[in-house]
Backbone as CSV, one residue per row, in Angstrom:
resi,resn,N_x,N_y,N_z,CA_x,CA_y,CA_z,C_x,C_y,C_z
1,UNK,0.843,-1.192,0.000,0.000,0.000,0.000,0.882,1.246,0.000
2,UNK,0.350,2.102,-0.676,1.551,3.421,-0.923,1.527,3.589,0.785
3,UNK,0.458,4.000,2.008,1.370,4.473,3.124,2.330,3.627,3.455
4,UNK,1.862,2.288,3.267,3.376,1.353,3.610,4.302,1.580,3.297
5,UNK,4.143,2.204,2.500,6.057,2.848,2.185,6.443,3.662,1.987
6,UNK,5.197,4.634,2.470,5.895,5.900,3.159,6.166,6.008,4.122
7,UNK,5.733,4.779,4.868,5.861,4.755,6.515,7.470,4.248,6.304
8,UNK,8.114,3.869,5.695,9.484,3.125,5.600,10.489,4.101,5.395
9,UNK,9.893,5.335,5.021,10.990,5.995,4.373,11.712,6.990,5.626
10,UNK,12.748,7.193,5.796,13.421,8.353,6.758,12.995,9.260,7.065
11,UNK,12.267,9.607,8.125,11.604,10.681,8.927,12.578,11.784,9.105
12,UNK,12.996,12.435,8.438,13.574,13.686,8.458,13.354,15.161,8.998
13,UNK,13.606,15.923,10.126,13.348,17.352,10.441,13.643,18.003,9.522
14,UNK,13.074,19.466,8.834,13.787,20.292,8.752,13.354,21.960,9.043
15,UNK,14.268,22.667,9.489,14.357,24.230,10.155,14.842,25.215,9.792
16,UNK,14.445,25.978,9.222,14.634,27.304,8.873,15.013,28.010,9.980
17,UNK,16.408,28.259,9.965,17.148,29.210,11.265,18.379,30.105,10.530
18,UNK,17.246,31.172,9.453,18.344,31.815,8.893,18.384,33.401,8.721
19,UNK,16.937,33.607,9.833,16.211,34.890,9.917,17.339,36.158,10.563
20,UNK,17.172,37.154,10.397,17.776,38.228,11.071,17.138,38.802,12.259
21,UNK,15.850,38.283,12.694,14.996,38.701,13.925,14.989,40.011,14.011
22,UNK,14.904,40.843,12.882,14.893,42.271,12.681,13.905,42.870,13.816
23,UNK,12.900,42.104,14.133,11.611,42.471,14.517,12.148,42.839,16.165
24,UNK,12.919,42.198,16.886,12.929,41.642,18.090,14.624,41.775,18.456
25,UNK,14.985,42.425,17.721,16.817,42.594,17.970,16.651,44.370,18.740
26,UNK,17.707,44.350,19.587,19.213,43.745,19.620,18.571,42.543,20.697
27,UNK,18.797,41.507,20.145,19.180,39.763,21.078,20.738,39.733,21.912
28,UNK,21.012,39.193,22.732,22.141,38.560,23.016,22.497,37.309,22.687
29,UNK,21.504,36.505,21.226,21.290,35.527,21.304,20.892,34.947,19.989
30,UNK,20.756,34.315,18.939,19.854,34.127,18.068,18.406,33.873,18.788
31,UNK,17.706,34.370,18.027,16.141,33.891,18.243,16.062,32.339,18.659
32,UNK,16.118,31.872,17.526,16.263,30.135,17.626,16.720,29.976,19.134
33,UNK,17.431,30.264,19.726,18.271,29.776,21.187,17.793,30.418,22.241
34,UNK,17.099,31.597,21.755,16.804,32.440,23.013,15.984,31.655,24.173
35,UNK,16.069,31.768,25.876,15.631,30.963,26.781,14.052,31.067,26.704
36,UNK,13.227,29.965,26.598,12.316,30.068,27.000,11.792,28.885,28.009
37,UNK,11.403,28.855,28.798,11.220,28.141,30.169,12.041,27.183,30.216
38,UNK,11.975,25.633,30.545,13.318,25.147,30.882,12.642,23.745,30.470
39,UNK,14.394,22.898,30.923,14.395,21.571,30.429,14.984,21.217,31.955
40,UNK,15.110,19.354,31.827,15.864,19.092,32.684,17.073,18.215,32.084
41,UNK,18.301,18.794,32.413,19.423,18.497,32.384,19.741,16.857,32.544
42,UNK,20.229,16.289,31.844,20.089,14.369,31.482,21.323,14.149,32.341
43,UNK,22.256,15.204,32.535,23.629,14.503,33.144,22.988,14.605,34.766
44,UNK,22.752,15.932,35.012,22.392,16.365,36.910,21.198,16.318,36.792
45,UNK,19.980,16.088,36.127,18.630,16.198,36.360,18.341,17.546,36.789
46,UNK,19.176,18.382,36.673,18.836,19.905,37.252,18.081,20.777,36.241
47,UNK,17.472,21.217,36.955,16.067,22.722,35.942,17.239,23.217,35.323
48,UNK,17.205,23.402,33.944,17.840,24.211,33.080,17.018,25.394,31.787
49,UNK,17.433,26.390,31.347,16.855,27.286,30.611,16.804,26.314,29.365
50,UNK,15.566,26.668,28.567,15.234,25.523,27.678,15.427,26.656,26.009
51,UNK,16.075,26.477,25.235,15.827,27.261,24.050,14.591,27.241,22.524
52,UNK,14.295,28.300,22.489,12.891,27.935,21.449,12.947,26.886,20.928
53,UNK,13.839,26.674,19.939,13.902,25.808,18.652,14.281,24.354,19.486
54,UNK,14.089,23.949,20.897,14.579,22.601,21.349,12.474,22.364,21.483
55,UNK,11.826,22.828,21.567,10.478,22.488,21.800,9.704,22.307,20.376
56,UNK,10.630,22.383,19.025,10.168,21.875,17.832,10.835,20.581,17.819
57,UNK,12.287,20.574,17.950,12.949,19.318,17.594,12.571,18.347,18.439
58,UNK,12.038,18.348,20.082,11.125,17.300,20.520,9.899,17.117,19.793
59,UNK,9.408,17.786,19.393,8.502,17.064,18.585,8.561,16.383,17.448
60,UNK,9.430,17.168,17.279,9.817,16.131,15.507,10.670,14.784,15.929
61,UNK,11.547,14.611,17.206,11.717,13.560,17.903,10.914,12.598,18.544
62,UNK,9.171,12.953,18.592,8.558,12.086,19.478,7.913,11.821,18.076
63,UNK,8.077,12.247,17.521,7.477,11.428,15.764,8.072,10.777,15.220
64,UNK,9.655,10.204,15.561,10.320,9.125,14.990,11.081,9.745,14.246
65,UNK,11.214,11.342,14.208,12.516,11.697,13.274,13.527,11.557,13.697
66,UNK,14.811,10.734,12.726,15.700,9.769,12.918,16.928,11.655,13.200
67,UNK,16.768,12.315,12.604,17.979,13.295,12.541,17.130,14.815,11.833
68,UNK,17.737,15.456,12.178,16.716,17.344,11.833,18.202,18.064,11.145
69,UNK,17.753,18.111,10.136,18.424,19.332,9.067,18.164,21.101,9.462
70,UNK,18.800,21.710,9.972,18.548,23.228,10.564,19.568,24.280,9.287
71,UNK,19.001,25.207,9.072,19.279,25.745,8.064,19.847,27.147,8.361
72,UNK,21.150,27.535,8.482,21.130,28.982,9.222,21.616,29.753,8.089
73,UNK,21.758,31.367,8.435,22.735,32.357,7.874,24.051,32.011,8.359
74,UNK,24.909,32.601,7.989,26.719,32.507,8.268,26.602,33.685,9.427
75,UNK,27.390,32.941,10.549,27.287,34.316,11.424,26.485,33.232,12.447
76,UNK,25.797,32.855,12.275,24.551,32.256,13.239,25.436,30.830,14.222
77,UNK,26.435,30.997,14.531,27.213,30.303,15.153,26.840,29.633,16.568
78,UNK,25.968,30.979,17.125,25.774,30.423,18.379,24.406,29.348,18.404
79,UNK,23.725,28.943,17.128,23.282,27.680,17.230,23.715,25.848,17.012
80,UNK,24.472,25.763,16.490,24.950,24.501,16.479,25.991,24.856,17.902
81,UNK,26.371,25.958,18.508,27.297,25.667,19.531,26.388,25.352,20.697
82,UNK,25.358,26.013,20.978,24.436,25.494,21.868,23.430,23.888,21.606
83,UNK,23.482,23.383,20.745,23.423,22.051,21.013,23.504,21.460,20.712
84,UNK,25.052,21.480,20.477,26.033,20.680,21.004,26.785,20.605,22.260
85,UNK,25.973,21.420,23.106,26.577,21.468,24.052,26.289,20.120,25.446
86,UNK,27.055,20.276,26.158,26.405,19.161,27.304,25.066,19.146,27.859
87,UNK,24.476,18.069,28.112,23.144,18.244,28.517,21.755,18.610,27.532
88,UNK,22.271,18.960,26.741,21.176,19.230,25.395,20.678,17.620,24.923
89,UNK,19.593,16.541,25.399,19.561,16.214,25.209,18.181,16.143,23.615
90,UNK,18.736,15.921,22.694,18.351,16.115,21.044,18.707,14.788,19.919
91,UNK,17.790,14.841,18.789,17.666,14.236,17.836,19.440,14.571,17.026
92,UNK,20.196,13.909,16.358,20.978,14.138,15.752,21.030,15.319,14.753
93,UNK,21.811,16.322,14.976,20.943,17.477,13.701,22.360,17.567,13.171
94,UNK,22.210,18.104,11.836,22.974,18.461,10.912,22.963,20.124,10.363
95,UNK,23.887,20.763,10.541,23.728,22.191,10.397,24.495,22.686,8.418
96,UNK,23.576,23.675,8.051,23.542,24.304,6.592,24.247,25.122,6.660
97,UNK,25.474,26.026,6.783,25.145,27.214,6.675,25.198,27.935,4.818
98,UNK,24.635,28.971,5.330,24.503,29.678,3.651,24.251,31.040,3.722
99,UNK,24.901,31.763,2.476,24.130,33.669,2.979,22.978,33.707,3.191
100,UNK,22.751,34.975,3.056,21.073,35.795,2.968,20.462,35.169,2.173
101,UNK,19.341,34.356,1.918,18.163,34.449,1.078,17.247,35.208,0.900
102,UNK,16.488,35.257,0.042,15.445,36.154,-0.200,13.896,35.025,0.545
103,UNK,13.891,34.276,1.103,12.673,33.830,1.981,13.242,32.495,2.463
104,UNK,11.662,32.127,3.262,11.927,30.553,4.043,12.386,29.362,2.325
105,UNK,11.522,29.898,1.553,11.174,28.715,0.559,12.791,28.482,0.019
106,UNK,13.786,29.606,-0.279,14.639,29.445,-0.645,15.474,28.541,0.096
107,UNK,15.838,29.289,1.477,16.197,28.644,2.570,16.343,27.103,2.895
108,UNK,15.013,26.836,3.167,15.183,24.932,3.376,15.653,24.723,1.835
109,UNK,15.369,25.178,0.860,15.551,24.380,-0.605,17.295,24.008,-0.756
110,UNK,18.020,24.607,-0.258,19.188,24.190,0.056,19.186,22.887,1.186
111,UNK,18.446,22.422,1.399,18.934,20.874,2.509,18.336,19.959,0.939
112,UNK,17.732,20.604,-0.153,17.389,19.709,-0.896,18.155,18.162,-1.651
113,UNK,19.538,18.691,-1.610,20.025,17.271,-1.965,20.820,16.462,-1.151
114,UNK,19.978,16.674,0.425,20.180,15.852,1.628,18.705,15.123,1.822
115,UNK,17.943,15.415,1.430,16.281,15.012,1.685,15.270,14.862,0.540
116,UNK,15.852,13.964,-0.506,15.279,14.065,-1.802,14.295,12.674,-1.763
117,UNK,14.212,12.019,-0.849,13.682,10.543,-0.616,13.228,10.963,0.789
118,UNK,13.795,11.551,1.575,12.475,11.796,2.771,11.309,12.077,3.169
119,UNK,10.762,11.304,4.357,9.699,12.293,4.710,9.907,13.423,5.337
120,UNK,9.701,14.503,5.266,9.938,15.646,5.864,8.722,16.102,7.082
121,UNK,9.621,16.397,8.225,8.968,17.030,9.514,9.275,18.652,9.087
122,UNK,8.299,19.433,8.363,8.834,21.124,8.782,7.951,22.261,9.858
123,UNK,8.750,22.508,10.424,8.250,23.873,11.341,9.304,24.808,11.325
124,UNK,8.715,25.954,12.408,9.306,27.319,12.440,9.834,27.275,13.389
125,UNK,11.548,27.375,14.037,11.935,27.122,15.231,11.249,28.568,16.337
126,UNK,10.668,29.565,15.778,10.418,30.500,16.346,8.921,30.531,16.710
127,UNK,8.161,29.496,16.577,6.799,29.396,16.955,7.063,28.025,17.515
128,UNK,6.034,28.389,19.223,6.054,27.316,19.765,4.780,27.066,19.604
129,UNK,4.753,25.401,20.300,2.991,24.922,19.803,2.646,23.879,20.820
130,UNK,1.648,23.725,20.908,1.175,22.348,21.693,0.238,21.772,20.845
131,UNK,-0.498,20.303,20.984,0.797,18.999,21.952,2.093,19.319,21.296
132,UNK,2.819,18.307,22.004,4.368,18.060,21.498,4.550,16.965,20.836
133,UNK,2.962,16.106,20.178,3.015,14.752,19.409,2.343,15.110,18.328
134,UNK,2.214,16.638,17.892,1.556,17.075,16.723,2.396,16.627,15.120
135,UNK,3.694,16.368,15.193,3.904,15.483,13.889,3.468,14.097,13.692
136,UNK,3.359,13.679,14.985,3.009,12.168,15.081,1.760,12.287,14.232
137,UNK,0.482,13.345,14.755,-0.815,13.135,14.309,-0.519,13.228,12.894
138,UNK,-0.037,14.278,12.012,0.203,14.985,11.249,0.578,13.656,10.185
139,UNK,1.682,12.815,10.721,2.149,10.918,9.910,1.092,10.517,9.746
140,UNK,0.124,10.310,10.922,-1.115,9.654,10.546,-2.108,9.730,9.462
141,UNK,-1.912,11.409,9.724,-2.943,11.934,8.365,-2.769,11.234,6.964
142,UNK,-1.064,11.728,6.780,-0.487,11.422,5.735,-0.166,9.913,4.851
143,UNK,-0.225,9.074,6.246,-0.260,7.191,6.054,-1.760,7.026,5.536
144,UNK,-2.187,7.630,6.157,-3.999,7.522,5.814,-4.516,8.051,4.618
145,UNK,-4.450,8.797,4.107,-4.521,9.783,2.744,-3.417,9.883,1.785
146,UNK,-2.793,9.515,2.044,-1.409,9.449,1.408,-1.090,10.957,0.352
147,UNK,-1.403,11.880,0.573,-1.493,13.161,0.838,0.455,13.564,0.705
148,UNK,0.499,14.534,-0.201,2.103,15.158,-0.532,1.670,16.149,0.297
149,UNK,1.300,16.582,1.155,1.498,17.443,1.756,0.349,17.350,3.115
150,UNK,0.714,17.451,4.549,-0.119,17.565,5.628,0.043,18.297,6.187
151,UNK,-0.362,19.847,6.264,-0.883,21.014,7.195,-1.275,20.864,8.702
152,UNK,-0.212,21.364,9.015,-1.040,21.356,10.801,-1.793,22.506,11.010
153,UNK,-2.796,22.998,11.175,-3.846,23.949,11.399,-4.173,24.174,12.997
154,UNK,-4.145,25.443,13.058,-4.484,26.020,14.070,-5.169,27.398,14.278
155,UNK,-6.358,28.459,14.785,-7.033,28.726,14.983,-5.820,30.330,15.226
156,UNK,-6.070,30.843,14.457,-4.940,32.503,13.850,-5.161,33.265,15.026
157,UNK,-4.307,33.724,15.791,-4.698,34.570,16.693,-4.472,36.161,16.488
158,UNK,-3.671,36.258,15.319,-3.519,37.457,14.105,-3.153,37.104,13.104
159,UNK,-4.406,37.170,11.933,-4.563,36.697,10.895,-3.682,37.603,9.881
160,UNK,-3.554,38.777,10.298,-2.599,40.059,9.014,-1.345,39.172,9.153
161,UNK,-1.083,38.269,10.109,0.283,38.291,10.159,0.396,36.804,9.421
162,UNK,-0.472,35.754,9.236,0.064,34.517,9.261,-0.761,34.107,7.598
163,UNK,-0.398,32.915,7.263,-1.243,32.724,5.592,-2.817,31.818,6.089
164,UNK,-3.717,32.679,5.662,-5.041,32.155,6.185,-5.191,31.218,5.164
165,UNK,-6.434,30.336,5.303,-6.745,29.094,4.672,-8.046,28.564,4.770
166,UNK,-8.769,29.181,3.029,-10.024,28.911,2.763,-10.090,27.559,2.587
167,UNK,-11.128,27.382,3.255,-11.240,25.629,2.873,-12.543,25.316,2.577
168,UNK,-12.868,24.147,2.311,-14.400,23.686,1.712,-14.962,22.810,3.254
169,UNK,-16.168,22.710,2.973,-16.693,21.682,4.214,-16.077,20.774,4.392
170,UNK,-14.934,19.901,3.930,-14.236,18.881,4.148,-12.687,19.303,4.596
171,UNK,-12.222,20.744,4.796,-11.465,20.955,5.407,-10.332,20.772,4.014
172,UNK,-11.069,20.873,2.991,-9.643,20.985,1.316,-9.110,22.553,1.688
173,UNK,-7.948,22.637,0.790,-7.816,23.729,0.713,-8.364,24.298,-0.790
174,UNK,-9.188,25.576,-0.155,-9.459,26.053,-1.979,-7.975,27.422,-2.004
175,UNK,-7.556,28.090,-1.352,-7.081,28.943,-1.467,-5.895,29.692,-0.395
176,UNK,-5.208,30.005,-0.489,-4.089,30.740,0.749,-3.885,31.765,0.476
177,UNK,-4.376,32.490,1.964,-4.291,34.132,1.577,-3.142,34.564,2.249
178,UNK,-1.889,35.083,2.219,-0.941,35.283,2.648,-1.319,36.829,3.370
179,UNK,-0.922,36.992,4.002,-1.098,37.890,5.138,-2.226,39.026,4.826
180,UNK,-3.458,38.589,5.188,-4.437,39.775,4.567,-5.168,40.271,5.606
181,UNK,-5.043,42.002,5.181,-5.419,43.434,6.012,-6.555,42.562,6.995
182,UNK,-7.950,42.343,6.176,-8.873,41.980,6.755,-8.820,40.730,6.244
183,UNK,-10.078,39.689,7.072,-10.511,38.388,6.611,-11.355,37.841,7.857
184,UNK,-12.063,37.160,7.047,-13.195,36.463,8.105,-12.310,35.006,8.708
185,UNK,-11.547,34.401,7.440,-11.232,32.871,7.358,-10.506,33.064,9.401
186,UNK,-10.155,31.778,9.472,-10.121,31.667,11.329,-8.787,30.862,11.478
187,UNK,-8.153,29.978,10.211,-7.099,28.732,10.662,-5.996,29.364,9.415
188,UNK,-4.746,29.024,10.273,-3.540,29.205,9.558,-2.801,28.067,10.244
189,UNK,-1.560,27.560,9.017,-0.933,26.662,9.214,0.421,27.208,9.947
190,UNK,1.058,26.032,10.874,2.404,26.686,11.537,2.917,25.323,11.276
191,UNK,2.883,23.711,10.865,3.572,23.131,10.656,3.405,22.317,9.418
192,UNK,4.049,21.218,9.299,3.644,20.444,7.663,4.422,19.097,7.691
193,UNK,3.844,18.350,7.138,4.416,16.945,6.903,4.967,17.178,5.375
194,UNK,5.651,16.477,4.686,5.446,16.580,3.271,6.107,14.887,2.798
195,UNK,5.860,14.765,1.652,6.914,13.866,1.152,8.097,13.767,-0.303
196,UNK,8.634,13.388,-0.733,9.344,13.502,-1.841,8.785,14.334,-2.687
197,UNK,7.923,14.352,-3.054,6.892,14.839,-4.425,7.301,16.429,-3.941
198,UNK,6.612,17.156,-3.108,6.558,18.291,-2.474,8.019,18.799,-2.302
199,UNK,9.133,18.157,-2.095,10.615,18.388,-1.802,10.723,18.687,-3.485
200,UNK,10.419,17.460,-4.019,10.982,18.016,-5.554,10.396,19.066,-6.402
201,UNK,9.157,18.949,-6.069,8.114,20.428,-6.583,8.504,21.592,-5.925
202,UNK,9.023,22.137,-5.196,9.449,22.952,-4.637,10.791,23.437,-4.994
203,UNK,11.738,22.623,-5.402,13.182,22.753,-5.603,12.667,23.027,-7.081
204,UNK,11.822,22.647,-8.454,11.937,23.122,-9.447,11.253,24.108,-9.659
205,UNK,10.000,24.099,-8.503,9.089,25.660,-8.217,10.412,26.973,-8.756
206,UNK,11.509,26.830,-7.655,12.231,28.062,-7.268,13.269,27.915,-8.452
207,UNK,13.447,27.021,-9.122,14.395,27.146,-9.885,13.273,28.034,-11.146
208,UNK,12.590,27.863,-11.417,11.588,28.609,-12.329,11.531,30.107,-11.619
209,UNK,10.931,30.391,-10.654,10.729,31.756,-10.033,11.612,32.848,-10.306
210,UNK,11.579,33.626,-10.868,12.367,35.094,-10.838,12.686,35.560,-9.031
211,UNK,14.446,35.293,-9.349,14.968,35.201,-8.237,15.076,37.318,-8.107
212,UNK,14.790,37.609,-8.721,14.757,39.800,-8.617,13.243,39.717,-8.222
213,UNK,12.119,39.142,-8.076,11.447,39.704,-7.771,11.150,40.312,-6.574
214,UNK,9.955,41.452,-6.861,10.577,42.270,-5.312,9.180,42.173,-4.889
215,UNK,8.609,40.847,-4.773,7.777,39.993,-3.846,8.415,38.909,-2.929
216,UNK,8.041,38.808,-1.802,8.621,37.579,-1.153,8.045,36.975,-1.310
217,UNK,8.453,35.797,-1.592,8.249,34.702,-1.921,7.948,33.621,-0.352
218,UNK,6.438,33.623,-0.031,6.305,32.837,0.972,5.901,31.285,1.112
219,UNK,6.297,30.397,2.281,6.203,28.989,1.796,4.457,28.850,1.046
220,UNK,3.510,29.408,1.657,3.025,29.376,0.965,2.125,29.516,-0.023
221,UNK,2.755,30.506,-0.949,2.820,30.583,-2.246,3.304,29.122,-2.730
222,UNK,4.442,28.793,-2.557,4.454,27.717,-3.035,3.242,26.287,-2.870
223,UNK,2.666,26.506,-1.899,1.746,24.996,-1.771,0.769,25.906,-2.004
224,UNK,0.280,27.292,-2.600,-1.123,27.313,-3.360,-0.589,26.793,-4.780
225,UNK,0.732,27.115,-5.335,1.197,26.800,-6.704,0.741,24.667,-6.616
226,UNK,1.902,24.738,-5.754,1.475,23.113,-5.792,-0.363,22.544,-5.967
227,UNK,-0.912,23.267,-4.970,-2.598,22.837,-4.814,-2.800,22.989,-6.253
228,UNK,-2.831,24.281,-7.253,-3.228,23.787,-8.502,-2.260,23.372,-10.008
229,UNK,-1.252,22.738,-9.226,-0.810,21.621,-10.090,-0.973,20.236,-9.951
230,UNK,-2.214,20.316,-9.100,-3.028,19.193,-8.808,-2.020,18.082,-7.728
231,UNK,-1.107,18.548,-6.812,-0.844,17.932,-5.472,-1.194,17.619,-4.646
232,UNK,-1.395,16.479,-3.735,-2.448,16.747,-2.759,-2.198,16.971,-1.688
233,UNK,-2.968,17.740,-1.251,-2.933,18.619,0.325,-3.537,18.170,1.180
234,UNK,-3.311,18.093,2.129,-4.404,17.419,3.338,-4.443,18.672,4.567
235,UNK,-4.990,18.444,5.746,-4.935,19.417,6.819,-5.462,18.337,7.772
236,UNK,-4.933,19.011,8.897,-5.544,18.007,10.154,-5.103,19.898,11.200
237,UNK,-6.746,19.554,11.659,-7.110,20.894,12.690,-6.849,20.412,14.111
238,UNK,-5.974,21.541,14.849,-5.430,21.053,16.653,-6.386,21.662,17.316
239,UNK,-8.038,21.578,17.437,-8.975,22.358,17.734,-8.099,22.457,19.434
240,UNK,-7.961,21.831,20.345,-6.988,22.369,21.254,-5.243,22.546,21.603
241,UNK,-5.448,22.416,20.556,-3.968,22.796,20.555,-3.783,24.845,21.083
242,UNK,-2.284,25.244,21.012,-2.237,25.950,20.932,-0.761,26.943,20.482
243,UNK,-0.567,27.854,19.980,0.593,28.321,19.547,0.864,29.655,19.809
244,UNK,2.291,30.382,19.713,2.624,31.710,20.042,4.043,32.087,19.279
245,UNK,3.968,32.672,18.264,5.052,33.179,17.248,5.777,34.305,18.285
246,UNK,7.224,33.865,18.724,8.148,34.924,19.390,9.054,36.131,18.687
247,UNK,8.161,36.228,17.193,9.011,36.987,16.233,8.432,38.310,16.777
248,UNK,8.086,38.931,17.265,7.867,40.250,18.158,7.964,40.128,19.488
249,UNK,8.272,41.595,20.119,8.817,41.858,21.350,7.556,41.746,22.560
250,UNK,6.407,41.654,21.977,4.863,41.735,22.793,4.995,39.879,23.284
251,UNK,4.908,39.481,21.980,5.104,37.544,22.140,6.259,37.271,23.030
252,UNK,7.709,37.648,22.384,8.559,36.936,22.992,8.186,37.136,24.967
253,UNK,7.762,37.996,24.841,7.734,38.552,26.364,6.160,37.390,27.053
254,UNK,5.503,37.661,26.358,4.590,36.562,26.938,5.240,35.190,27.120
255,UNK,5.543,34.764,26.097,6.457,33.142,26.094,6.946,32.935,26.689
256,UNK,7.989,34.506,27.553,9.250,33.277,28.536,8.322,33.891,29.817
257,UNK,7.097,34.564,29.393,6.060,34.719,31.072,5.477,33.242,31.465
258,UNK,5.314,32.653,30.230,4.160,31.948,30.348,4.148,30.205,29.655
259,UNK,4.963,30.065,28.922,5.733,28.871,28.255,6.075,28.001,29.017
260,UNK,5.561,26.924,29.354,6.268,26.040,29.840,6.830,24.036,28.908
């Protein structure tokens, strides 16, 4: 059965950690690392400060991803030094570095000829989320529907800011509105399953795209392009779930109030 063998294939992370946190600087810190509530330490069992981007890679760890691809700017040093450090207990990750891009889509498309046969785990190391077994659900969808692409959906708590998502009574996608003034729609996506198909549609997406244009190019744009080149999309809604983007100084400040 096709999920049968997608269920076989290498559960792969991957992370976009290549932002300038323009929004939320001066940091002492990359975003990605900055403390937000804590972990406990595997060598002393002691309360330790926990960093954003370690509360994605457990999840993409309690979903069976074997190793997480993280994608930075040059300069961004102080993330592979923090975990690798002692006590960081983590999934095996492998670090990118590369200049400036012009968006996320560009960004991961460079881990592309490390993950051309994977399944891919993607999130935003800068949005945290609950549960922490939301890729797990997310496999399920995807074994079940066998679906190139599975949307994790969640309930916009500012819609100008995130890509809204018209859907039909069955929860399809008809449309993605990338950050709009007004809108009634209520769910935007913050994570995604994908598989090969979607890795390779994406890598020839951008090789086509006019790399001068002076639109950004957001992920997705690319999966409305994919939706009508007839790909299939799936969604699975976290009606309790919940999430908080630390890319502003209002969020980050709630998160390390209130994050645990």
């Amino acid at each position: 059965m096709p999920s049968g063998m997608e269920s076989k294939r290498e559960v792969v992370g991957l992370v976009p950690a290549a932002g300038a946190a323009e929004r939320v600087s001066p940091l002492p810190c990359s975003k990605e690392i900055f403390p937000i509530g804590f972990h406990i330490d595997r060598n002393t069992c002691a309360r330790r400060p926990k960093a954003a981007a370690h509360y994605l890679l457990e999840n993409m760890q309690n979903a069976g991803a074997e190793k997480a691809f993280i994608v930075i700017r040059k300069g961004k040093w102080d993330i592979p030094a923090y975990f690798s450090g002692e006590g960081i207990d983590c999934i095996p990750l492998a670090f990118i570095p590369l200049n400036a891009t012009t968006s996320v889509p560009f960004t991961i498309d460079q881990a592309f000829p490390f993950l051309k046969t994977s399944m891919i785990l993607f999130g935003f190391p800068d949005i945290l989320s609950t549960p922490n077994t939301s890729f797990g659900d997310l496999i399920g969808v995807q074994q079940t529907s066998d679906a190139d692409i599975v949307l994790g959906l969640y309930k916009a708590d500012r819609p100008e800011k995130m890509d809204m998502l018209e859907m039909d009574a069955d929860n399809r996608i008809r449309k993605i509105h990338i950050k709009p003034s007004e809108t009634l729609l209520r769910y935007t996506w913050i994570m995604a399953v994908w598989t090969p198909r979607f890795s390779l549609f994406l890598h020839h997406f951008l090789k086509q795209s006019s790399i001068t244009s002076h639109k950004e190019l957001y992920l997705g744009d690319v999966i409305q392009a994919a939706i009508e080149d007839d790909l299939s999309v799936d969604t699975h809604i976290f009606h309790t779930g919940k999430y908080i983007d630390i890319g502003t100084p209002e969020d980050l400040q709630k998160a390390v109030g209130t994050w645990r």
